[in-house]
C-alpha positions in Angstrom: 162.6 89.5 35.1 161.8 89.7 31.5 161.5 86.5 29.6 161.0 85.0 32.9 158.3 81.8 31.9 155.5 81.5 34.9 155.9 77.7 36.3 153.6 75.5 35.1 151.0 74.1 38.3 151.1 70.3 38.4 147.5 68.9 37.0 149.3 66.2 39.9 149.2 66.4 43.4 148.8 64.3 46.8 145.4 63.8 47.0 144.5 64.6 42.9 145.7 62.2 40.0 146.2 62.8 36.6 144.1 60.3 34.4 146.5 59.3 31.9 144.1 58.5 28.8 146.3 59.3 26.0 148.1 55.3 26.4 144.0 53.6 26.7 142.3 52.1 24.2 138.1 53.3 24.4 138.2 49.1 25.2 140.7 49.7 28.1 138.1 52.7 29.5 135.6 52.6 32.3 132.2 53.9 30.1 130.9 57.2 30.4 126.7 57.7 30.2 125.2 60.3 28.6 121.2 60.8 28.6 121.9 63.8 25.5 119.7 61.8 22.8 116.7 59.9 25.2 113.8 59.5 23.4 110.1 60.8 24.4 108.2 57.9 25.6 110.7 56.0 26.2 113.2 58.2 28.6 113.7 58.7 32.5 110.0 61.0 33.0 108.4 57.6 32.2 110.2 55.5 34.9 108.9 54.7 37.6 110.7 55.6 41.0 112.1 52.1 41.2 113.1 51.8 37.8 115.1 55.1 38.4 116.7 53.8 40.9 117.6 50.5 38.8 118.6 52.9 36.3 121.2 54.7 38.7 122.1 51.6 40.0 123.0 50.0 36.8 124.5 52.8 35.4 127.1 52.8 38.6 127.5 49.2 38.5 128.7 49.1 34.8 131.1 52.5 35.4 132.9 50.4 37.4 134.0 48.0 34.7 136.3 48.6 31.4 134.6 48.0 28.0 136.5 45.2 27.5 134.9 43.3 30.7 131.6 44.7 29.7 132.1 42.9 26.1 132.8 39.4 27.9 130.0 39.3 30.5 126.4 37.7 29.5 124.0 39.8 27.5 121.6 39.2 30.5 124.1 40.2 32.9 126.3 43.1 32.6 126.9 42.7 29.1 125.1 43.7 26.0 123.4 42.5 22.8 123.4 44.5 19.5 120.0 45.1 18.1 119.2 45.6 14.0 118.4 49.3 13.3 115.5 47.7 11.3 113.7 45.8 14.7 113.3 49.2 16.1 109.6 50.3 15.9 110.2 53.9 17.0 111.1 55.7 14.5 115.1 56.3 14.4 116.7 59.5 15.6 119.8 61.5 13.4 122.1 60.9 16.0 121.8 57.2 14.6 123.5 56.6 11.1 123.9 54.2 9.3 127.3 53.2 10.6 126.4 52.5 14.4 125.4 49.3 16.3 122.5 49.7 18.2 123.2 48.2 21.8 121.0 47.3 24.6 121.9 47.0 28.7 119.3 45.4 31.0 118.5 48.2 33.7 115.7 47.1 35.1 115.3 43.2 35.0 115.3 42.6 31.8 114.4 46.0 30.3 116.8 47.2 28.5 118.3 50.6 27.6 119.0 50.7 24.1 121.5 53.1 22.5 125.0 53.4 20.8 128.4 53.7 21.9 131.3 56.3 20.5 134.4 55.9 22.2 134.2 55.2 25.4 130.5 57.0 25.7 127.2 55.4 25.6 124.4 57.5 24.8 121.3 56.1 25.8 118.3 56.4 23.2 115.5 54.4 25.0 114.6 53.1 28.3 112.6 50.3 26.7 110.8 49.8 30.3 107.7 47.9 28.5 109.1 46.2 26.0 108.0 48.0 23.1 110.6 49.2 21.3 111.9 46.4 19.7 110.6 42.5 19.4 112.6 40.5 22.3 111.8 37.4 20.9 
């Protein structure tokens, strides 16, 4: 039985799928959160229980969509708006260069989650809960 090559297991079966990526575009993805970079002041330990929940809620509501229906929707809705790095009154983290568009969500009413997107990731910076990050004009 030498040179005999074990079979490969299928990463397929009846109740599993394979998530074929390799073909999507980031645009084409559902997003993925991640709370890595959150701020102090301005992350989940100063929410409120409610705006925890909005938080969870929002965050499910929007994983649910591709980037590319996220782009089209209202800013106010489940859409976005870009923020200049230069509004923000906190000072800026190193996980933000130069190069990245600063984006906020609305999580809780109109309080937004500001942060940046790589890929098909969004890292949230700051749960902007009071409106103090940036001017909202």
């Amino acid at each position: 039985m030498a040179g005999k090559l074990k079979q490969r297991h299928s990463e397929q079966g009846p109740r599993l799928k394979s998530h074929d990526t390799a073909k999507q575009t980031p645009n084409q993805m559902r997003p993925k959160f991640s709370l890595e970079y959150l701020q102090k002041g301005y992350c989940l330990s100063d929410c409120t229980k409610d705006e925890k929940a909005a938080f969870a809620d929002r965050l499910h509501e929007l994983s649910q969509l591709t980037w590319q229906q996220i782009q089209q929707a209202g800013r106010h809705k489940q859409g976005f708006e870009k923020i200049p790095s230069e509004s923000i009154k906190s000072g800026i983290p190193p996980c933000i260069t130069d190069d990245v568009v600063i984006m906020a969500f609305r999580f809780c009413g109109l309080a937004p989650m500001v942060g940046f997107r790589r890929d098909e990731v969004f890292f949230a910076v700051w749960l902007d809960r009071d409106f103090t990050l940036y001017d909202h004009g």
